[in-house]
C-alpha positions as CSV (number, residue, x, y, z in Angstrom):
1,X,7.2,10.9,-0.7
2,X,4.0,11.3,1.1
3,X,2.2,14.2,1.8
4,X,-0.9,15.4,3.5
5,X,-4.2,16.9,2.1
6,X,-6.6,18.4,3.9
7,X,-10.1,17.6,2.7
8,X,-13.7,18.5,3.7
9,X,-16.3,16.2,4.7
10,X,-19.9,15.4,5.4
11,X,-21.1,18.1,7.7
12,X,-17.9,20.0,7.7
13,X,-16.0,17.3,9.1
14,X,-12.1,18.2,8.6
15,X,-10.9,14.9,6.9
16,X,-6.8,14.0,6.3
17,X,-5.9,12.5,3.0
18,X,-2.3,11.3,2.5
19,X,-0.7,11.2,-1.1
20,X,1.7,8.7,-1.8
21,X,4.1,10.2,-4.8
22,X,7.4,10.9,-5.8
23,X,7.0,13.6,-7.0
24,X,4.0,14.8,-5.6
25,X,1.3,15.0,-7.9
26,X,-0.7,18.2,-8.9
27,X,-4.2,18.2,-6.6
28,X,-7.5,19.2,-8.1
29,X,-7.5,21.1,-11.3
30,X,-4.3,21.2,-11.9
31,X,-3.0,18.1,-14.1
32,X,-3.8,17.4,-17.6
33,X,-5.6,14.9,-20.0
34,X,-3.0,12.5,-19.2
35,X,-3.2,12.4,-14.9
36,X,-2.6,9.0,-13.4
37,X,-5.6,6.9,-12.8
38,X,-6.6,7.2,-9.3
39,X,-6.9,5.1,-6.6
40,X,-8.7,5.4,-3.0
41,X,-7.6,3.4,-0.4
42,X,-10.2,3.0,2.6
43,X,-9.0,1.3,6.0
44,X,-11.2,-1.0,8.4
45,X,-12.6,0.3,11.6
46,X,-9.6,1.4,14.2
47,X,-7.5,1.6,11.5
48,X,-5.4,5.0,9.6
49,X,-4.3,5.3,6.3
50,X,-0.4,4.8,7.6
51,X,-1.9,1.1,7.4
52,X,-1.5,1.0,3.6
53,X,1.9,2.6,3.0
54,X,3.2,-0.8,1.6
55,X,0.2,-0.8,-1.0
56,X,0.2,3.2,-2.0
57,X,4.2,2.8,-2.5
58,X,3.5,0.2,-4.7
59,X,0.2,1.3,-6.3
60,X,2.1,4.8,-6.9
61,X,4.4,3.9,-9.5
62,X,1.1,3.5,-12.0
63,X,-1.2,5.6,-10.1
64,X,-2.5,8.6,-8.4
65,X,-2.6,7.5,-5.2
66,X,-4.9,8.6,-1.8
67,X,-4.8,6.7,1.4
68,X,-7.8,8.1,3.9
69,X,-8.0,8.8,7.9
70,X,-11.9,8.3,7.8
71,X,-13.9,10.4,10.2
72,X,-12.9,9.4,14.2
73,X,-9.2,7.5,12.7
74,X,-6.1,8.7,12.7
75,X,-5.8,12.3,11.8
76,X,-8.8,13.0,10.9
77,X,-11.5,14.5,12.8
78,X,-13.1,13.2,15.6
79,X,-16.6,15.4,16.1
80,X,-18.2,14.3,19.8
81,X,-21.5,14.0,18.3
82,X,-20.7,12.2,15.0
83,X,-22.6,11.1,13.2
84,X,-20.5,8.1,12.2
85,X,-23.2,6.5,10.1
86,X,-23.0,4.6,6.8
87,X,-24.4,7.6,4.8
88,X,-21.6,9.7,6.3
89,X,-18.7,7.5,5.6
90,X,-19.3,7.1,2.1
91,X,-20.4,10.9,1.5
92,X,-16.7,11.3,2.9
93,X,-15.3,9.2,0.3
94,X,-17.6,10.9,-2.2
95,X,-15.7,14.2,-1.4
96,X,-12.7,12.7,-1.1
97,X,-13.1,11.9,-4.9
98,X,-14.4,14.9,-6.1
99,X,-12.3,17.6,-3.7
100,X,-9.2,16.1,-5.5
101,X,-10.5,14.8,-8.8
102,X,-9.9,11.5,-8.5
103,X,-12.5,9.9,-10.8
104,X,-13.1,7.5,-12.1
105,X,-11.6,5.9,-9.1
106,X,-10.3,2.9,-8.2
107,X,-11.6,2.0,-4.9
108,X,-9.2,-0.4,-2.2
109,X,-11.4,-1.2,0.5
110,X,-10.5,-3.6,3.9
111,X,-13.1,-4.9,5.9
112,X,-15.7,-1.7,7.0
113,X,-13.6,0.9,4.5
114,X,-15.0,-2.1,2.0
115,X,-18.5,-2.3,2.5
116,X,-18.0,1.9,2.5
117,X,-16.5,1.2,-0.7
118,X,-19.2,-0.5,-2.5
119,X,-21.8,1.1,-1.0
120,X,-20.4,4.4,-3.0
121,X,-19.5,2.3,-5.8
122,X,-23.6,1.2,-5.7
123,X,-24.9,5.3,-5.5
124,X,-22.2,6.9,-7.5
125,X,-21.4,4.7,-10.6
126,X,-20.4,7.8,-12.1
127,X,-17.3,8.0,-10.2
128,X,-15.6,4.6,-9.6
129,X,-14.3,2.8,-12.1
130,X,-13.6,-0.7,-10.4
131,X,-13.3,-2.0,-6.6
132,X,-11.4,-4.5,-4.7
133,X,-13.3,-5.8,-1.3
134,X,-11.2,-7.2,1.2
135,X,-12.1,-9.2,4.1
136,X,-15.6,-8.1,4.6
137,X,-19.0,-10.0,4.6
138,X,-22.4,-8.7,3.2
139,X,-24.4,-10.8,5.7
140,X,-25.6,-9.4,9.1
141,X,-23.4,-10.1,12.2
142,X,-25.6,-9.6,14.8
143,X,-26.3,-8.2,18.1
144,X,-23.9,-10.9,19.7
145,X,-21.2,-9.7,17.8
146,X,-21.8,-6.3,19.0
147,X,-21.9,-7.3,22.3
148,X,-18.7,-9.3,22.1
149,X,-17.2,-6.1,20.7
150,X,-17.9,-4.2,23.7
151,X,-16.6,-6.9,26.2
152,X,-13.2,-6.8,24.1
153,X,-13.1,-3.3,24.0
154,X,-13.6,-3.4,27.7
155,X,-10.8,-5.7,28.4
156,X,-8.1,-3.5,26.9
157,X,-5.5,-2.9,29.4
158,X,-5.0,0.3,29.0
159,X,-2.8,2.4,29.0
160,X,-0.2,0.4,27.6
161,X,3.7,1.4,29.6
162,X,5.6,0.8,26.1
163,X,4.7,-0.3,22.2
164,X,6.5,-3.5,22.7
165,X,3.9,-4.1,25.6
166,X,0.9,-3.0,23.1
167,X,2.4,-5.5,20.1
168,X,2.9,-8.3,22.6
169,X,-0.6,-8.2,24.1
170,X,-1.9,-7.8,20.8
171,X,-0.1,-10.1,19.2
172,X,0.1,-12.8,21.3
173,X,-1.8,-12.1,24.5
174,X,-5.2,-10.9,23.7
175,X,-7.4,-13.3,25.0
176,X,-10.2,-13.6,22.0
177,X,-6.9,-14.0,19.9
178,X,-6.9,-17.8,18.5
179,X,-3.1,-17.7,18.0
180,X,-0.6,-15.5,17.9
181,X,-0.3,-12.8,14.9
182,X,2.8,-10.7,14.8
183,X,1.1,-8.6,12.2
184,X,-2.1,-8.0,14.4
185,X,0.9,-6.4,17.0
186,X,2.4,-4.3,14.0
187,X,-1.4,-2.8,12.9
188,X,-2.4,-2.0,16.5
189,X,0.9,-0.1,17.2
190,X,-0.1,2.1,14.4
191,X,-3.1,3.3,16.4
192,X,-1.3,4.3,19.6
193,X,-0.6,7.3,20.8
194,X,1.8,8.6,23.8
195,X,0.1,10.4,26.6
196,X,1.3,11.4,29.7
197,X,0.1,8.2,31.3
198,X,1.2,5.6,29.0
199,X,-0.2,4.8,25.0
200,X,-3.6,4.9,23.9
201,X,-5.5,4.3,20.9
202,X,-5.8,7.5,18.6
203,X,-9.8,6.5,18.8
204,X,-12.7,7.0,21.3
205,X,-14.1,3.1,21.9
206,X,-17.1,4.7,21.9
207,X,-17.2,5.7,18.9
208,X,-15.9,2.6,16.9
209,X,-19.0,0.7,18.4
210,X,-21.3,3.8,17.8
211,X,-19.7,3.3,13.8
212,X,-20.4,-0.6,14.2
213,X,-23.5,-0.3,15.0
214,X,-24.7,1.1,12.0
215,X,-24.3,-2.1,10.1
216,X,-23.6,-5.0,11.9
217,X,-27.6,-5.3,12.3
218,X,-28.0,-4.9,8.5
219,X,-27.1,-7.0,5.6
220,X,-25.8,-5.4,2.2
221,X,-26.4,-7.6,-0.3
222,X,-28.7,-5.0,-2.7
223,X,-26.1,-2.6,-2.6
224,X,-23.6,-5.3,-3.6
225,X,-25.9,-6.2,-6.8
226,X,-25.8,-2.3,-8.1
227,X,-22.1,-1.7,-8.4
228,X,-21.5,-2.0,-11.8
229,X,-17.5,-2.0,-12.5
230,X,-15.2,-4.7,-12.4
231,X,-15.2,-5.5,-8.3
232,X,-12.2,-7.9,-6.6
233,X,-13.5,-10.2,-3.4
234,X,-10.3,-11.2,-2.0
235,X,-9.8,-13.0,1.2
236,X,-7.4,-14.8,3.7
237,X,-8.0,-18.4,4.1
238,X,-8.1,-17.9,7.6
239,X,-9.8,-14.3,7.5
240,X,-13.3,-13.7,8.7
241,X,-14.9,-13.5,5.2
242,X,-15.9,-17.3,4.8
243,X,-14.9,-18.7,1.2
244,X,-19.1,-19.7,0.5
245,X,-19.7,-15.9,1.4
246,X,-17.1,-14.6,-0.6
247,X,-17.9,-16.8,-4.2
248,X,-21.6,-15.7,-3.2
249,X,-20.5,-12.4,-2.8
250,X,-18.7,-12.4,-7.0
251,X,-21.8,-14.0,-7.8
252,X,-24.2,-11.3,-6.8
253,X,-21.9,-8.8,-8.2
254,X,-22.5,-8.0,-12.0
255,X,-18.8,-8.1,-12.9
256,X,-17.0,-9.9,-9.8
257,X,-14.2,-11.9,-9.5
258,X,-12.7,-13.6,-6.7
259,X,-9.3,-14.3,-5.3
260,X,-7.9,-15.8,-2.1
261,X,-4.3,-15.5,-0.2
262,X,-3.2,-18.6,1.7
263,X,-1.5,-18.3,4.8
264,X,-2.9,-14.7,5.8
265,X,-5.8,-14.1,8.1
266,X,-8.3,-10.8,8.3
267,X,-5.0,-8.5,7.8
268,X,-4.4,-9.6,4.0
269,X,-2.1,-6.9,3.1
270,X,0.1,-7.3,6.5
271,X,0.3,-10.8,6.8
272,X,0.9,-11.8,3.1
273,X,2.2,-8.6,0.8
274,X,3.2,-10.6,-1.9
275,X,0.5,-12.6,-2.7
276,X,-1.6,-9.3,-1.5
277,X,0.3,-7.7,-4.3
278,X,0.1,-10.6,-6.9
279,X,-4.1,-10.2,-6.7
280,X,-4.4,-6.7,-6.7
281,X,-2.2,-5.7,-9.6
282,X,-3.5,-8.7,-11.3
283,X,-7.0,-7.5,-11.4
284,X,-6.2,-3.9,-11.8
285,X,-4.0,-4.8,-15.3
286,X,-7.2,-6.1,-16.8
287,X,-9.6,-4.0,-14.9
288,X,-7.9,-0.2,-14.8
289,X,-6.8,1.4,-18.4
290,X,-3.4,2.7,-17.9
């Protein structure tokens, strides 16, 4: 069962929080000594928390868990102005955690819902309890990966006439696709809408480069060296977080530990659920009392 919670952010922003349970859980205040540890999953940039449903199902029978539309995705709240800065996002986690008393939290975080991850882990020790990074890089990108951002967004071909045309060209006819990726067709499905011309993304463009903006330019290794729980870096072998990065990455982190998925690219959890699953609950046995 899955249901939605309606949660307050940063600024007032209205935030949607979806609890995976059967039953549904009790929300803030009102379970006892014994309540499920819980767990906070955080989706990449143009994602939705729908994106996780395989994990929360999974992740339920143990734990208390809350999948996140971050501010401009999916349900959530899409303010003009923004701000859709780092300090925002992870203040939105932050009351997230505390709005439905969630801590000590386990933290789930893929590619930029990651980096929001363990830059809260970093402020609020207080609060998470261990982290799993997926697919994300603590070095700079760059200005040219902003800019190649902006000519991809650009080249959409919107809107889309069906969802079998938005999973095709996704999937298999994107040109800045190096080969074809069935589950790249089933993610960007997810964040389409109908409209009375044809499907569009449930996002403004705009305002996923305005997001990347904020920290393409910047590395993140300090913040990286202050989270103090156990912390997962997990990867694809074909994903975009290089395996050097990654074992520099468990290094720098006081208690890290590292794990890789063959076969699966920047989507882990899509293009390899099992072995996704194998990783995950493997760390979280030794790393989350129970």
């Amino acid at each position: 069962m899955v249901r939605r919670i309606d949660v307050t952010g940063a600024g007032g922003v209205r935030l949607a929080a979806w609890e995976f349970a059967d039953p549904p859980r009790a929300v803030a205040g009102g379970r006892d000594e014994d309540r499920e540890p819980g767990v906070l999953l955080l989706h990449g940039l143009m994602g939705r928390a729908a994106h996780w449903a395989d994990t929360a199902r999974w992740l339920a029978g143990r734990h208390r868990v809350i999948a996140l539309d971050q501010r401009g995705h999916g349900r959530s709240e899409k303010p003009a102005g923004g701000p859709f800065t780092r300090e925002a996002y992870v203040a939105d986690a932050e009351a997230v955690i505390e709005q439905l008393d969630l801590a000590p939290v386990t933290l789930i975080g893929h590619s930029m819902g990651a980096l929001t991850a363990w830059q809260l882990a970093a402020r609020r020790p207080d609060l998470v309890q261990a982290l799993v990074i997926s697919d994300m890089r603590a070095s700079a990108l760059g200005a040219a990966s902003q800019r190649e951002w902006a000519d991809w967004f650009a080249s959409w071909p919107l809107p889309f006439a069906t969802l079998a045309d938005v999973r095709r060209w996704f999937g298999e006819d994107d040109p800045w696709l190096e080969r074809p990726s069935p589950s790249r067709g089933a993610f960007y499905t997810e964040v389409m809408t109908e409209r009375p011309d044809g499907w569009r993304p449930v996002f403004s463009r705009r305002q996923m480069l305005t997001s990347r903006e904020t920290w393409v330019h910047d590395a993140h290794w300090e913040e990286l060296a202050l989270v103090q729980c156990p912390a997962l870096v997990i990867r694809g072998l074909d994903g975009e977080l290089g395996r050097a990065e990654a074992q520099e990455m468990v290094r720098v982190l006081p208690r890290g530990q590292y794990a890789e998925v063959p076969d699966a690219g920047h989507l882990i959890h899509y293009d390899q659920p099992d072995g996704w699953r194998r990783a995950i609950e493997s760390f979280m046995e030794a790393a989350v009392p129970v």
